[in-house]
C-alpha positions in Angstrom: 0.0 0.0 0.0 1.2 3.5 -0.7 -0.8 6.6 1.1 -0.2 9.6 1.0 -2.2 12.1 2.9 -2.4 16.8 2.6 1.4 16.8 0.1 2.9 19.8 -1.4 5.9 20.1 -3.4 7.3 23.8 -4.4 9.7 24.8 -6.6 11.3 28.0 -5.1 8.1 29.8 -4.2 6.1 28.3 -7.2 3.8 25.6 -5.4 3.1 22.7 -8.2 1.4 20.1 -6.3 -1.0 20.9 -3.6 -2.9 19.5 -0.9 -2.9 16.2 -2.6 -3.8 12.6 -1.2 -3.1 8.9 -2.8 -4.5 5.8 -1.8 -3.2 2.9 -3.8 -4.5 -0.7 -2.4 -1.4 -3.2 -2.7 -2.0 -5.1 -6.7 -3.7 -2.1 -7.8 -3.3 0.1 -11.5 -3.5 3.3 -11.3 -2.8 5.9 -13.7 -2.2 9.9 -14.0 -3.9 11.4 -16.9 -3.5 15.4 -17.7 -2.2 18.1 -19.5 1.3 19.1 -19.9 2.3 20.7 -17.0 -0.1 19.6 -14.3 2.0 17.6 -12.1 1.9 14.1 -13.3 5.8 13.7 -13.4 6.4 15.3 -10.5 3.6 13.3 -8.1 5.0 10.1 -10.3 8.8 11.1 -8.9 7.7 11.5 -5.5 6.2 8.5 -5.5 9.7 7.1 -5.9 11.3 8.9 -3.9 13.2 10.5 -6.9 12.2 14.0 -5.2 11.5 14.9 -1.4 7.3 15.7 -1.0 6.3 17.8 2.6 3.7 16.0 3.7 1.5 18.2 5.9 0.0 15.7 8.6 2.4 13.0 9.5 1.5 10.1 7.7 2.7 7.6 5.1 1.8 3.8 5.3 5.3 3.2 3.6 8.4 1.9 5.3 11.3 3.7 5.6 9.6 7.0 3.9 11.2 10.4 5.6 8.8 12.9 6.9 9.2 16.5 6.5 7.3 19.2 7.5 6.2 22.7 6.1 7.9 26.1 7.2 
């Protein structure tokens, strides 16, 4: 299972993904569909850990995941 729960990623003071939550049940497909732009790469590389998320409430069903916190 990967949960995510109230994430934000900025670039410098440009705020690209916000507020989001994920729920993906263990076995299941999911997919990101949108424009260019909207965020898909960016939610897909924190997803792997390619790029640090804040996570507003401290939460994340995922072992060994860091947890950060907004200024």
């Amino acid at each position: 299972m990967i949960q995510f729960e109230n994430i934000i990623k900025k670039y410098n003071k440009k705020t690209v993904i916000d507020n989001f939550s994920l729920n993906i049940e263990a076995g299941q497909l999911v997919v990101f569909i949108g424009p260019s732009g909207c965020g898909k790469t960016t939610l897909l590389k924190m997803v792997n850990r390619l790029i640090q998320a804040v996570i507003r409430e401290d939460f994340c069903e995922w072992p060994g995941y860091f947890h950060c916190r907004p200024n």
